[in-house]
Structure formats: C-alpha cells, structure tokens
C-alpha positions, -999 to 999 in steps of 0.1 A, spaced: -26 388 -224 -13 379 -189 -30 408 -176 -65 387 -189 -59 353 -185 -42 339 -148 -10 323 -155 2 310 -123 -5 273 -132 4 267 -171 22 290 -196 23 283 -234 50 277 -253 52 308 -275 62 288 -309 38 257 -303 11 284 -297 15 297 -329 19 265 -350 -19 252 -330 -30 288 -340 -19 287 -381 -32 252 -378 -67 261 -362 -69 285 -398 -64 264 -420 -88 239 -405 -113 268 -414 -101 271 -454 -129 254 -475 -115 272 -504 -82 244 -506 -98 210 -489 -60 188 -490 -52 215 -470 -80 217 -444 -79 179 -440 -47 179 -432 -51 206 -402 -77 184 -393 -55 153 -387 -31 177 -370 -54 188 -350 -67 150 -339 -31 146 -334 -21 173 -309 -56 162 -290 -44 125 -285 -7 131 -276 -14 154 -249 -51 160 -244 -46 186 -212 -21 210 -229 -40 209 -264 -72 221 -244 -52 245 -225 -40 263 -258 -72 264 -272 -87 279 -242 -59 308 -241 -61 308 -283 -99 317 -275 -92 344 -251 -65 358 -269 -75 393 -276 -50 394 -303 -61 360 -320 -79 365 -354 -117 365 -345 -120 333 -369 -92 318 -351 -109 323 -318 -143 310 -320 -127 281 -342 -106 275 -309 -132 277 -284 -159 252 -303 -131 227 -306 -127 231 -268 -163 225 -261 -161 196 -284 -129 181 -274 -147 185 -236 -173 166 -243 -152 141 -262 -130 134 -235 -160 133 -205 -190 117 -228 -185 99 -254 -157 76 -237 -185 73 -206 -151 89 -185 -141 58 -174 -109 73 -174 -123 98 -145 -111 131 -171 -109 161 -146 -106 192 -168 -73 215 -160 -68 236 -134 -61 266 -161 -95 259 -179 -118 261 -149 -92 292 -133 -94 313 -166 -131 301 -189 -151 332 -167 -130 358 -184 -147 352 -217 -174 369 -207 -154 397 -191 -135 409 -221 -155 437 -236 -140 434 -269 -152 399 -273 -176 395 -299 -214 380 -291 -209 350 -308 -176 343 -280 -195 355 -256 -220 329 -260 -195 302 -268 -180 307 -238 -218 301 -219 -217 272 -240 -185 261 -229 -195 266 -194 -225 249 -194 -206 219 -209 -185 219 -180 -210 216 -158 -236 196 -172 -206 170 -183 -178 174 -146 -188 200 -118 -224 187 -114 -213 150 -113 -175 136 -109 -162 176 -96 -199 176 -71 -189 144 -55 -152 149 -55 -157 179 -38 -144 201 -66 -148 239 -50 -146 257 -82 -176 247 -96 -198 265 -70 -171 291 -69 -175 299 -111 -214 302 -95 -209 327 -72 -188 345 -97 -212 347 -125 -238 358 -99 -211 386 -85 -209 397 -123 -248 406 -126 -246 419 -95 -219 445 -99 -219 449 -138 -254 434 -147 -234 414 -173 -262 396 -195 -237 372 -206 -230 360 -171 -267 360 -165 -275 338 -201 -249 313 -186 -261 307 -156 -298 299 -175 -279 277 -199 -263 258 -167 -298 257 -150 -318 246 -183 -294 211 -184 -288 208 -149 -305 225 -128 -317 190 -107 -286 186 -95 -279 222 -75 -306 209 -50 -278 176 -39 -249 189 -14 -218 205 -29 -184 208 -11 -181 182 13 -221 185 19 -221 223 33 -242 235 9 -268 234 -13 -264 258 -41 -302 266 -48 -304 282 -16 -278 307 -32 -292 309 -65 -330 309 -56 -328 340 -35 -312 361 -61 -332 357 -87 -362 368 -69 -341 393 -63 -335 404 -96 -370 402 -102 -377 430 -73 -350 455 -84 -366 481 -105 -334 496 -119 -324 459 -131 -321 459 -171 -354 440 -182 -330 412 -200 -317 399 -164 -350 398 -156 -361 378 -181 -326 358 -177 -339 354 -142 -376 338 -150 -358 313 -176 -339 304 -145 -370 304 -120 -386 279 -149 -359 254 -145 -359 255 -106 -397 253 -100 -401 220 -115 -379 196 -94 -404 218 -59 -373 216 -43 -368 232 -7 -351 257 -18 -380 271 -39 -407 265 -18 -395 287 12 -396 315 -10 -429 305 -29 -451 337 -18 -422 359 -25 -419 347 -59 -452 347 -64 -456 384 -52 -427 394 -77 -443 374 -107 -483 392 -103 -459 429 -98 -445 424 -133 -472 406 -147 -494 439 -140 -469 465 -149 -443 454 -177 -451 453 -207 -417 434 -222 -434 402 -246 -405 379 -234 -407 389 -201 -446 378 -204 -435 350 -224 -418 336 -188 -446 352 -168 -470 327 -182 -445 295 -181 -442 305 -143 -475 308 -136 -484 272 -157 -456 255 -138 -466 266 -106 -500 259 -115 -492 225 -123 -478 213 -90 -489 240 -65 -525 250 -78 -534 263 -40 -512 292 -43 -530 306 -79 -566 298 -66 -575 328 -50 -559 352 -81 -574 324 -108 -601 355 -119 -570 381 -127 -550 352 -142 -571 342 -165 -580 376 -179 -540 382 -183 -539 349 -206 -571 358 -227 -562 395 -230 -522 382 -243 -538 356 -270 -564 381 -280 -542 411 -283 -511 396 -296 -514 408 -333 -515 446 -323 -486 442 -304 -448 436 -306 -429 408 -327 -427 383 -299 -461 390 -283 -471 354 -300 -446 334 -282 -458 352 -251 -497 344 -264 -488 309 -269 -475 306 -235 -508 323 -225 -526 299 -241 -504 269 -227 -514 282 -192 -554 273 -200 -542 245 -215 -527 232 -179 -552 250 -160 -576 220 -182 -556 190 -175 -544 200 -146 -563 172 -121 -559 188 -92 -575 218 -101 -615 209 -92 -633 217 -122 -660 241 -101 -629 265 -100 -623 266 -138 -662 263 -149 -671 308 -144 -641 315 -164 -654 294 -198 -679 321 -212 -644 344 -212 -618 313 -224 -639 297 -253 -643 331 -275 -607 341 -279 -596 300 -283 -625 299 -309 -611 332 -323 -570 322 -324 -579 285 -344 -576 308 -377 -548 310 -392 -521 341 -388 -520 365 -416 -490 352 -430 -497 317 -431 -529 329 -454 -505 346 -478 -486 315 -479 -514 288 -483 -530 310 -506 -499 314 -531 -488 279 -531 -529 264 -532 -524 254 -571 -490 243 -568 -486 203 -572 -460 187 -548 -479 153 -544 -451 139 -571 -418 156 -553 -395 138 -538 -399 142 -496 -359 152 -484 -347 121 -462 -346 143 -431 -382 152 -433 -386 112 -419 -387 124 -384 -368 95 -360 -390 68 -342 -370 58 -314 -391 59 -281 -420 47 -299 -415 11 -306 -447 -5 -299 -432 -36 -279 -440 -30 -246 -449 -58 -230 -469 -39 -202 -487 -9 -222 -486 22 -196 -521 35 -194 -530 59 -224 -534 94 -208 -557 102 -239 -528 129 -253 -523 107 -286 -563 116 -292 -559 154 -285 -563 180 -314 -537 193 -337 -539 220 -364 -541 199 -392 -530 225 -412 -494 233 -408 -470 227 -441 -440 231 -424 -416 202 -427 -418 195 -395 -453 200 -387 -459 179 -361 -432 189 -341 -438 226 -339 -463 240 -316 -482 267 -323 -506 294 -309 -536 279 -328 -525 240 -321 -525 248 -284 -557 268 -287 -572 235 -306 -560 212 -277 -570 238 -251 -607 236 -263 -607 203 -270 -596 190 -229 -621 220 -221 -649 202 -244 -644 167 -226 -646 186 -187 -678 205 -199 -692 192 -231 -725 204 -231 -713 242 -216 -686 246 -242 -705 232 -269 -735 257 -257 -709 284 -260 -685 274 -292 -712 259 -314 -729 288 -321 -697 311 -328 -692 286 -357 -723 267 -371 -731 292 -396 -692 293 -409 -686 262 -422 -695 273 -453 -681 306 -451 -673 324 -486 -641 333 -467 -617 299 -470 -598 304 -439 -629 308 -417 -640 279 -430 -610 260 -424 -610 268 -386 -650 264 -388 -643 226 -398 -615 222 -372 -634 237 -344 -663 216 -356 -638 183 -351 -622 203 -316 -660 197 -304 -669 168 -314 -674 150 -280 -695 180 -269 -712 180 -306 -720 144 -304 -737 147 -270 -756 177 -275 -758 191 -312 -793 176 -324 -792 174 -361 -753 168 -369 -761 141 -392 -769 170 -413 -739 187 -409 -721 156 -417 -729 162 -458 -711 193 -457 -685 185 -445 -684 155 -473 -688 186 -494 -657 200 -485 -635 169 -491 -637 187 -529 -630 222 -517 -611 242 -539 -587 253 -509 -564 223 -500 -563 232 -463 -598 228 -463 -595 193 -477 -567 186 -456 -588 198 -422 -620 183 -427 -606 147 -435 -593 154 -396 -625 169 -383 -645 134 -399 -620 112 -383 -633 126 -352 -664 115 -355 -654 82 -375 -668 62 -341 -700 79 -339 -710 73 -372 -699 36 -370 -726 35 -344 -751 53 -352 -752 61 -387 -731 35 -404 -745 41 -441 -726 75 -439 -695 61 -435 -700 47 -477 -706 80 -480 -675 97 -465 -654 71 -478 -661 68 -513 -646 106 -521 -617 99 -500 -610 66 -519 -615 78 -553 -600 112 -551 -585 127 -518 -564 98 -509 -549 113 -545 -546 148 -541 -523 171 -556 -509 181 -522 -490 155 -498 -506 171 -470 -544 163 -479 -530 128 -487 -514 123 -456 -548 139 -434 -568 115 -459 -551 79 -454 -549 88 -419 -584 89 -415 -592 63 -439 -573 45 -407 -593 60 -387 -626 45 -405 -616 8 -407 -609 7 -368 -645 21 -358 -662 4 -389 -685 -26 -380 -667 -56 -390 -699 -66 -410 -700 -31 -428 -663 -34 -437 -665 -66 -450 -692 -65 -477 -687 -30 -486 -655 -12 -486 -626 -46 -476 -624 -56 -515 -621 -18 -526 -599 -5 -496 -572 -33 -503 -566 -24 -540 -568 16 -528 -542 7 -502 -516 -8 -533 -524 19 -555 -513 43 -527 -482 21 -523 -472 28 -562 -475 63 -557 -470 79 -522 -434 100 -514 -414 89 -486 -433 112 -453 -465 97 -465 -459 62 -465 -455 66 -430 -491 72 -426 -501 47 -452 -480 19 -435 -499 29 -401 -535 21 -419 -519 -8 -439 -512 -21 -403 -549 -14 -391 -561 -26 -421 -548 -62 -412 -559 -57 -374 -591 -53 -387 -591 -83 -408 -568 -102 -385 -562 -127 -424 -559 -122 -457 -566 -148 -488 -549 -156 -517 -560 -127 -538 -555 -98 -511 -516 -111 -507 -516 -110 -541 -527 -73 -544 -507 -63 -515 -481 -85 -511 -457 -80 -539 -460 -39 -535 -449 -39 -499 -420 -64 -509 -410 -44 -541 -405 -11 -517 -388 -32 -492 -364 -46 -520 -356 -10 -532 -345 3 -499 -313 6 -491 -301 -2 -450 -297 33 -443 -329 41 -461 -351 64 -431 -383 48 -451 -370 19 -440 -383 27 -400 -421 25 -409 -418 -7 -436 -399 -26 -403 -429 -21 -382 -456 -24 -409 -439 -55 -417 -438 -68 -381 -475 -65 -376 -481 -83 -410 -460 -114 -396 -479 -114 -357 -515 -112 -385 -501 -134 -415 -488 -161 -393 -479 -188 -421 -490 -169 -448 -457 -146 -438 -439 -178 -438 -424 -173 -478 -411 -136 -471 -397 -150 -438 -361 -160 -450 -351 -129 -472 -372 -105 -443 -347 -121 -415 -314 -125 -433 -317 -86 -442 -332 -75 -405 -307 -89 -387 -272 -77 -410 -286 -38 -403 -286 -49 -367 -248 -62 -373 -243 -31 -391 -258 -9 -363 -237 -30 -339 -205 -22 -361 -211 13 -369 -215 24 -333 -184 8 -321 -161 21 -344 -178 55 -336 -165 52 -301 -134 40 -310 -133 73 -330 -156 99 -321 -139 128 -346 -146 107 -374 -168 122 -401 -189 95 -407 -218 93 -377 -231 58 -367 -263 43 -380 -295 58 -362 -310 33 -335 -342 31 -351 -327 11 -377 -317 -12 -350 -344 -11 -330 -373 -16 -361 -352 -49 -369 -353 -61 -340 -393 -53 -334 -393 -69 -371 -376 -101 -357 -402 -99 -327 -430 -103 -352 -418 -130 -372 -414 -146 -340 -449 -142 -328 -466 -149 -362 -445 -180 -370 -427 -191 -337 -412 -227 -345 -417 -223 -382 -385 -202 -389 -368 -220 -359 -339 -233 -390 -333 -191 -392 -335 -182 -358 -307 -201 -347 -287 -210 -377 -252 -204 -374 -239 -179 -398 -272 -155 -381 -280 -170 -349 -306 -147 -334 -292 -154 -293 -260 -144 -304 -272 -112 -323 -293 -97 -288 -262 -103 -265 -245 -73 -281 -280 -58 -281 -289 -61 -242 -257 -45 -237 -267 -12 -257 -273 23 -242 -300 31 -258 -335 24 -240 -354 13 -266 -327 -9 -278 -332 -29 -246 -370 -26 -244 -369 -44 -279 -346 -69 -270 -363 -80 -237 -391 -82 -256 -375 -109 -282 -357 -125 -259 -390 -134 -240 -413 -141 -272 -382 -165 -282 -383 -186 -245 -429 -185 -252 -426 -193 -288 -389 -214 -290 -389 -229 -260 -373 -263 -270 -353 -245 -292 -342 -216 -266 -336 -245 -240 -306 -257 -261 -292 -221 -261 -272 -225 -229 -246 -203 -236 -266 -173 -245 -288 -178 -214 -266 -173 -186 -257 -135 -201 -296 -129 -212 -299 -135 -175 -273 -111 -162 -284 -85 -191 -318 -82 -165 -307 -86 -134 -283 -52 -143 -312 -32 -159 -334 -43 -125 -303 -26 -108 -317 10 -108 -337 40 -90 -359 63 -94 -333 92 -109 -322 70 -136 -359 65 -147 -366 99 -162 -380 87 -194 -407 68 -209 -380 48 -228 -362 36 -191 -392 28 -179 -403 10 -209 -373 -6 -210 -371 -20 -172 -413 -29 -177 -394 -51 -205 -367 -68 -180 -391 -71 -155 -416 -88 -179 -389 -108 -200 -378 -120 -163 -412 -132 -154 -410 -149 -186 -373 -168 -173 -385 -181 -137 -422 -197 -154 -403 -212 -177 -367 -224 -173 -346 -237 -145 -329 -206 -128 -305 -214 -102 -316 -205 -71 -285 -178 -64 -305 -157 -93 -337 -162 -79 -324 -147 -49 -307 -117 -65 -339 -116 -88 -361 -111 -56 -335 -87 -42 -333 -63 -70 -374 -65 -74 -374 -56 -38 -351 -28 -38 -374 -15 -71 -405 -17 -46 -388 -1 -17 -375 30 -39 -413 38 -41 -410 49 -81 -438 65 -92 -449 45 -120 -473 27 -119 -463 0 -144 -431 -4 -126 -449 -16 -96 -472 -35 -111 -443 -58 -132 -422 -61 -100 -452 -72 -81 -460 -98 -107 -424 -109 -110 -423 -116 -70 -458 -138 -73 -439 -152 -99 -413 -160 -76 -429 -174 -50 -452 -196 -71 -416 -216 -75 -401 -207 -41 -423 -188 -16 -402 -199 15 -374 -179 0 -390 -143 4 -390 -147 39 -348 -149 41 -343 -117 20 -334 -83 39 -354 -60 19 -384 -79 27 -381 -89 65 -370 -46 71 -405 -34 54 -424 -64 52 -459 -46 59 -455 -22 29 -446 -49 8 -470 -70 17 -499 -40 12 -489 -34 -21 -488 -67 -32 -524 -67 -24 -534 -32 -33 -524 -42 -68 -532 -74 -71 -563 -66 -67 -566 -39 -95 -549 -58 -120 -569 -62 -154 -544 -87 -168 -560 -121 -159 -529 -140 -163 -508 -115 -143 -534 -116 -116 -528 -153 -117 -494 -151 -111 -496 -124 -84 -524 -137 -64 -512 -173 -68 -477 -162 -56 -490 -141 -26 -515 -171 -14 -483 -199 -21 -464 -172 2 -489 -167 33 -498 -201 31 -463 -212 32 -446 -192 55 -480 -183 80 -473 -145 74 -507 -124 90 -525 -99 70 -542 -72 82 -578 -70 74 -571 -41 49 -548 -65 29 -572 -99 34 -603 -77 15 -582 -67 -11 -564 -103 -19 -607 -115 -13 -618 -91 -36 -593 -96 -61 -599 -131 -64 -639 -125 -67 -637 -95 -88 -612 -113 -114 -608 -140 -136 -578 -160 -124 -575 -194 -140 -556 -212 -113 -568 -239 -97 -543 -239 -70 -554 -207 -62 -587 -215 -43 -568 -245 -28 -538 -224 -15 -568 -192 -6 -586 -221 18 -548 -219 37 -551 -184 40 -586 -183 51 -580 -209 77 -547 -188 96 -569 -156 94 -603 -174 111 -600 -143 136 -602 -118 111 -629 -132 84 -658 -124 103 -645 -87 103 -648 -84 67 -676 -71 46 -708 -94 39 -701 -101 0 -667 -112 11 -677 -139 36 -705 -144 14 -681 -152 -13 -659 -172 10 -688 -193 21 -700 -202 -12 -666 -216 -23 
C-alpha cells in the first residue's frame, strides 16, 4: 500500500483502520438493520470527533487495494459525502480546507489498474466535488497550488497513458465548473483555460488518439464554448477546422452526438464563423435525423442533437433569416418525417391502447416540483414565446414533459420555422400531410394531427378551407387510438384563438365532445391534453359566447372533474379552474356552491406534505385575488393552515442543517413558497378584511416572513418581497404599526440589492431581486425611511446600474426605484459616488428606459423622479436624452400632474437645446 498511496504527511493507525473498515461493512448489512444502524451512528461519530483523520481513513480505505471491493466504494461515497457535508451544507463558515493527504493521494484512484469502473468513477466524482465545492473557490483565492497542479496531472495522464478515467474527470470538473478556470489561479499567474483549451484541440487533431478521449474532449469543448472566454476564441478557427475534419470522416454516434452540440453552441453566439459552411452543415444534421434508424444504438441521441442544431439555427436572432430561407425545401421533409413515432413507442402505445389507468393512483413523485415558477413576480420579464412552442403531446412517460425527444425537438424546430416563414413552410409541410389525417395507419395520423397543430400559424394564414378540416379533427376526439385523442385536443388548442375570431360557433362544436366524454377518458393522458385545452378555449372564447353558452355547463364539468381526476391531473385542472375565474373575474351564489365545497373537500384531505398540495396553493391564491369577499368565509381555516406549513418548512430546514446525516430530508420549498403566494392572494383579494389574521398574535404574518427573507432559496424571497409589499398597498395602517418587523424587512432588501452580475445566473435571482427592487419602491412611496437608507438604497441601485447586468427587468426596477427616490429627495442623488463617477451613463439610461416603459404608473415614477432631479439640481442633458424624456412623456400615459409642472423647469434650463429637437417634439412642447 505505501508503494500506492504517498505517506509523508499522515499514517493510519493500523488497529483504528481496521475497526473504521469492519464498521464501514456492517453499515452496508441490510440483512440485520440494529446492526447497520448502529455502524451508522459510529460512523457519524468518528466524523464529528475528528473530521480530518475520519476523511483521511476513508480515502486510504478506498485505495486500499486489499480493502474488500464493498468496503471500498462504501468508503469513497462517504468521503464525497462527508466533503460536501463539511464545505456545503454548513455554507463553510468554518473556512474547511480539505487535508493535505486527500488532495496529495485522490489522483491515484484512477491509476490503480485493478480498481474496478465503478471506483474509478467515484473517484472522478470525488474529484469533481473537490473542485466544484474548494479548489475553484476558497483553494483558487487562497492560492492553493494543488488544484491546478491535480489539472496538469490528469492532463499528463491522457497524454502519456490515454487514461479515459482521467479524461471523464476532467469533463465532470468542466461540466460544474468550468466558469471559473477563465479567473486567475496561483497568485494571478495563470489562467487555466489557456492550458486546458489547447489540449483538447489537440486531442481532437491526433489521429492515433482512442475515439473516447475524443469524445471526452468535445464534452469538454461544450462546457468551455459557452462562457466565449479568451481563451477559446484565440483558438476559434482551429477548433473549428478540427470539428468539420471529424464531422466528415468519423463515423462514432457520440462523437457526432458532441459534433452537433459544438456546432449549435458556436452557432449560437458566433454565427459568422458557420455562415460560409451553413450549406454542408445543414446536410450533416438532415442526413443524421434521417438516417438514424439504420444506424447504431446511439445514432438518435446524435439525431436529436442534429435536430437541436436547426432548432438554434431558427431562434437564433442573429442569424438573418435570408441565410436560413434555401435550406427549408431540405429541413421541412425530414422534420415532417421524424414527428412519427419510433418503432418502439408503437409497440408500446399499441399494447397498452385498451388498458384503463384513468382510476390508478398517480405515485407522489410523478408531481414534478414547482419552485421557479411562482407566478408573483411583480415585474413579469418579457415572454420569449417558449411557453407557446410545440411538444409531442404524446409521450406516457412519467415524466413526459421533462424528457426531450427527437420528435419534440423536430415539432418545435418546425414550429419557430413556421412563424419565420409561414406561408413557405406551410407551402412545403401542408401538402406532405393534408391527405394523412385520416390515414388508415394510427400513427401517421397521430403525427398528421400534430404537424397539423405544429403549423397552425402558417395554416391559419394561408390554408383556404381549414374550417373544413376543423370537423375532422372533432372527428378524432372519438378515435379509437388514445394518442390520437390525446394529440388532436393539442393540435385544436392551437387554433382555439382563431376560431374565437372567426368562427366562434365551432368552438360549441369542439367543446361539447370534450365536455361530455374526453375530459373523461379512460387514459390520464387524453384527460390531461383535454382539460388543458378546454383552458385553452375559455381564454380565447368571446366573453359573450362563454357566457350564454358553455359558463353554466363548464362550471359543473369543472367539479365533476374535481370528484374524479388522480393527483398529475389535477394539476392541469387547477390551471383551467384558475382561467376559468379569470375569465369570469366573479362567481354567484350557485357557482360557489358547485365549486366551492369540492375544491375545499380536496384541500381538507391533504395532508402538509401532500405534493397535490403545490397546485391547490396557487389555484387557491387566484380564487382569493378573483373572489375578493366572496373568499372571505374560507379565509380563516385557508390562513391558519398556510402559514403552520410555512412554520413547518421553517422548522424542518433548520434542524436539517443542524444535522445533515439525518435520514429524514426537510420539507420541499414549494410547500413554502405556494403558502406564502397563497397568503399573497388573500391579501390582494381581501386586504383589510382578514387584517384580525394577518397580524394576530399566535400567527402574526410580519413575524412569519422575517425568517422567510432570510431564506436561500430564490423563490422563497421573490414570494416574500412580494407579500411584504402587497401588505404595506393593502395593510397600510395596519403595517404602519408593525415597527419592529419593518426595520429587518428593510435590511432583508437592501442585502438582496447587494449583488452582481455572477450571482444572477438564474431566472429565480433575478426574479427574486425584480422583487426587492419592486417591494422597495413600494417602502420609499409609502412609509418614512430614514434618510441613512435612502442613501444606501440609492447606492446599492447605483452599483446594480453600474454592473451593466443584462437583464432587462433589472434595469428597468432599479431605474424606477431611483425616480422613486428622487420624487422624495432628488437633491440627494447628486452627493452619491456612484452617480457623480458615471453620471452621463446614468443619466442616458434613465431616459432610454423611461421612455420605453409600458407600465404607466412606473413611467410616472421614473419620469417624475428624473424631471424632480434636473429641475432640482440644474443637471444638462444632452439632446439625445431631452428627445427621449420628450418623447416619453408624449408617447405615454403618465398621471402626474407635477410632471408637466416640473417638465416646464426642464424645458426652461435646456432653451439652447429645444430648437434642436425634432418638429413633433417642439410641436408638443408648444402645445402644453
């Protein structure tokens, strides 16, 4: 063993190595459980008296040659646990460094050549914890020289032994952190990309190289091209020249399979370098989604990938659309084609058709977690238009929506094609299928129907007599073949607006089958396509159609579905029940009466931890914002119960921390999170009605979100701001006696305004700080903040601007927050640092945005702000920023009346500059 493992700075005790090494066994005996339990606690016992040597004897158990294989691999999982334990979950405060003999000797697992696969990868995994968790944070800035010297070694192993477990850690390192090997290591002399890029092209060039480091070596290339770091790009057109060599003569699926992710990354943020080979490129995707059945086993993850490439070569909007338009009479065929299902998803479908599953129990992990998706945002980031693109429809897999597929990305492929070129690909699709939708053949049907509903923007413009076509597919709704039923309730949700508008007697016609039977079916997933776009059908319904003809029948429909639906498809239900009062926006005595008591049974027969529970929370929040004081009766026992799971959340979590080994996990955050968002709608809907719950004491709602402002999790925050604000708009008098609780509300934003660009990498951060922001806004129009905070406010707003983050609704909350600001005290914006040392920037972006808000009321508050500012402190625009702040007050409602008065100041310090603006400015100047 000393021979493998270097020994110069720890040695085991020999008799405490075995006693670690019989109890590491019996932790592994599920045949006696007294006696693994007790290992167990022997085990947690070891850990806490002397953390550094217990890791140290695992590390040497798990390289012990001579260890029993079991043993071993138990040994080095409990190391990468007990790693991550000791870094993670206790946030490091203690600043753990991992020992000297772990980071001297973890390399040789992947040296011995005994070792099994399974310790060979554990030790990758091991690795890559180390890194992702010390080397690439606390040992990077500490100037730790091992962790780039573990690089070099892995690298000095392919090269000399082209070890593939060397090469498969240094992709699992680069897949979780490859970001940060473009920041300075060792004192700042270098950047370890600029190591690392170089040899992988390398790799890639070396025809004698086993084909698996090469494929090692794209996975790699596909975490770096990404972050278009330096490092990278001075090597671009090398790469590139590698990546068309292999593409043209290996014919290795996986190493395809990276081929195509290459060329769609690189497509994505350098389209200029793929221009000129765009012909040749797009032959090699269509020829590897059109030959992948005759070829090897993972030839479809490499056609998918194919596919994917169209699919970004679509969206992509960068890419002028003249470029992609020659190459659509080649695309549209094969996408067409691959929107059938594969062979053995017939055989399935068509052996489980007759089998009834609409009365089985869903299993509680088929309720997928919502966190990330609470709809309390109060800034709504534009809609990119994904949420509207195509799925399959037709995937029974329980988790469905989750798993992309060849024909899903072939589907959404067509689909962004359809909306670039409606009337070419409709030209060129429409007749490959027309005369298929009622093909004898079931599964050319089925991807008949969903091509038909992939087209229907195209369809709708240019197909002439689709109002015929709508009556077959009405038809099908009673096909024999439940994935037909199940795609064309999709494909006439599609076309649910056009029919609103132009044939609106159809819609009785589509609805009354789905209603009366498909909303029933025997399978869960016809019932969940059908309720879905039942949904679909009340938002684009006239509001005079739905109200004499389908309101009275939809509402009894809707409780009947209650009685009856499992647990996945209430989801979808409670999403319609929700449009469904949109639509109506009130319901009288007799709907509540139909409804009511259903959606109150299920929510009495829920347990806390109940996953149903997630969609109920949120179908009841929008039912509270609708019902206003109708809600007012559930209000007590719908309160009392949100806010213990919160408690309970709360609870869980900490004594998770205090005891991370435990077996029991804390409660998920979407439990938390759907309370709160619950709590946010009772709130809106009955504001100083429930004022006696808000802020009673056994359940005071301030004292709840203090522990909830201080929570980790984004969308924990987002939902809290979002209370917190609703509570000062809707509670003020109330909220003004809260003194204690607002002084830490307070604090809770200024620390989430305390951030940068790296730390918003999500939707959920930046959701969260459009929250703050917002929630802030909501503290200086309405309450007294002492004017230290209103500086620190305008600091930390200021630094946000200055960091330039990309998104957009960051910028445009911070920009309302400082009008905000300096409607109360515009003089003060003059004395802060970040201002004074960029001034001009700021200044342009306040009225760049300001003029393109859509919000009236957070125009107000910008413009208002700005004018109170230049009028106040005589600041000069240029003439750039004086048409914009014009145009934004002519072009907007702004409801102000201070505004004109203050904009009479500004006009009359800028008297040089009017006449230089355009003639519908002064025009508008000289008519006020």
């Amino acid at each position: 063993m000393s021979g493998v493992v270097d020994l110069s700075v720890w040695q085991p005790n020999t008799g405490l190595l075995q006693e670690i090494s019989n109890i590491l066994m019996q932790s592994m005996d599920y045949t006696n459980n007294n006696v693994r339990l007790e290992a167990m606690q022997k085990i947690e016992s070891f850990s806490q008296s002397d953390t550094e040597s217990f890791l140290n004897y695992l590390l040497f158990i798990f390289l012990d040659v001579n260890s029993n294989p079991t043993v071993s691999s138990t040994a080095g999982l409990l190391l990468k646990n007990s790693l991550l334990n000791n870094i993670l979950h206790n946030n490091n405060i203690n600043n753990y460094v991992p020992s000297h003999f772990i980071k001297l000797n973890l390399l040789k697992g992947l040296q011995i050549e005994t070792f099994s696969n399974l310790n060979k990868n554990i030790t990758g995994i091991i690795i890559t914890t180390l890194f992702s968790t010390y080397f690439t944070k606390q040992g990077r800035t500490d100037n730790d020289p091992l962790g780039l010297q573990i690089i070099q070694s892995l690298i000095q192993l392919v090269d000399q032994e082209e070890n593939l477990p060397a090469m498969r850690a240094l992709t699992k390192i680069l897949e979780d952190s490859a970001n940060y090997f473009d920041l300075q290591w060792n004192n700042g002399t270098v950047v370890p990309l600029t190591l690392i890029v170089p040899k992988l092209i390398e790799y890639l060039s070396n025809e004698s190289i086993n084909i698996k480091i090469k494929c090692e070596s794209l996975k790699c290339l596909n975490c770096v091209i990404p972050l278009q770091t330096q490092s990278l790009l001075t090597h671009l057109d090398e790469l590139l020249t590698q990546l068309f060599n292999l593409a043209m003569n290996k014919e290795d699926s996986l190493v395809r399979e990276q081929l195509c992710i290459c060329f769609s990354t690189i497509l994505e943020f350098r389209p200029d370098k793929l221009t000129a080979q765009l012909s040749g490129l797009v032959q090699f995707m269509c020829h590897l989604i059109d030959s992948h059945k005759s070829m090897d086993e993972f030839a479809e993850n490499a056609a998918l990938e194919a596919s994917d490439f169209l699919l970004t070569l679509a969206t992509t909007s960068t890419i002028p659309t003249n470029l992609i338009e020659p190459y659509l009479s080649q695309m549209v065929p094969v996408l067409v084609t691959n929107l059938i299902f594969d062979q053995e998803k017939i055989e399935f479908l068509e052996a489980t058709n007759d089998e009834v599953d609409n009365n089985i129990p869903d299993k509680d992990e088929n309720i997928k977690p919502t966190v990330g998706v609470t709809n309390i945002t109060k800034k709504k980031k534009t809609n990119d238009g994904s949420d509207d693109k195509a799925d399959d429809g037709g995937d029974d897999d329980d988790d469905e929506d989750y798993f992309w597929t060849l024909r899903k990305s072939c589907a959404n492929t067509l689909d962004c094609l359809t909306e670039l070129f409606p009337s070419q690909i409709t030209s060129l699709a429409f007749p490959l299928i027309k005369d298929h939708l009622v093909n004898q053949v079931w599964y050319i049907r089925e991807a008949s129907i969903l091509a038909l509903g992939v087209l229907s923007e195209g369809v709708i413009k240019h197909v002439a007599d689709l109002d015929k076509i709508i009556p077959l597919l009405i038809q099908e709704l009673d096909d024999p073949v439940a994935s037909c039923r199940e795609i064309t309730c999709w494909t006439l949700r599609r076309y649910s607006e056009w029919l609103s508008v132009k044939h609106p007697a159809l819609i009785f016609k589509v609805l009354q089958p789905m209603l009366t039977k498909t909303l029933f079916d025997i399978k869960k997933s016809v019932q969940a396509s059908a309720i879905s776009a039942l949904g679909d059908f009340i938002q684009s319904s006239d509001q005079s159609i739905f109200d004499t003809l389908l309101a009275d029948e939809i509402i009894v429909v809707l409780h009947k579905c209650l009685e009856v639906y499992q647990k996945k498809n209430l989801l979808y239900l409670y999403d319609t029940i929700q449009v469904y009062l949109e639509k109506k926006q009130e319901l009288d005595e007799t709907e509540l009466n139909i409804i009511m008591p259903s959606i109150m049974a299920r929510w009495d027969s829920l347990t806390d931890s109940d996953k149903e529970l997630w969609p109920l929370l949120q179908c009841l929040s929008t039912m509270a914002v609708v019902l206003g004081p109708g809600f007012v009766n559930m209000a007590p026992r719908v309160y009392e119960r949100a806010c213990k799971i919160i408690v309970a959340c709360i609870q869980s979590e900490i004594e998770y921390n205090n005891n991370p080994n435990s077996m029991t996990k804390p409660l998920e955050k979407d439990f938390l999170v759907g309370c709160l968002d619950l709590i946010d709608g009772l709130v809106q809907g009955l504001g100083d009605k429930i004022e006696n719950l808000l802020f009673s004491n056994e359940l005071n709602i301030c004292a709840i979100l203090t522990q909830c402002l201080k929570d980790p999790t984004h969308e924990v925050r987002q939902s809290s701001f979002a209370l917190v604000g609703d509570l000062i708009i809707g509670n003020y008098h109330q909220m003004c006696k809260q003194t204690e609780y607002l002084e830490p509300f307070l604090r809770s934003l200024l620390v989430e305004l305390q951030q940068n660009s790296d730390s918003l990498d999500s939707d959920a951060a930046i959701n969260s700080l459009t929250n703050a922001l917002w929630c802030l806004g909501v503290f200086v129009d309405n309450l007294d903040v002492p004017h230290e905070q209103l500086i620190v406010s305008m600091t930390y707003s200021l630094d946000l601007l200055n960091n330039n983050i990309v998104s957009e609704i960051i910028n445009v909350n911070i920009i309302v927050l400082i009008g905000k600001l300096c409607i109360k005290v515009p003089e003060l914006l003059m004395t802060i640092t970040q201002f004074s040392s960029n001034s001009e920037n700021i200044v342009d972006k306040w009225c760049h945005y300001s003029k393109n808000m859509e919000d009236p009321d957070e125009k107000t508050s910008s413009i208002l702000g700005l004018c109170k500012f230049i009028s106040t402190c005589g600041y000069k625009l240029t003439l750039q920023e004086l048409s914009d702040l014009i145009e934004g007050i002519m072009n907007g409602e702004v409801y102000n009346d201070s505004i004109m008065q203050d904009l009479y100041g500004v006009i009359m310090q800028h008297q040089d500059t009017v006449p230089q603006l355009r003639p519908e400015l002064i025009n508008y100047i000289n008519s006020l």
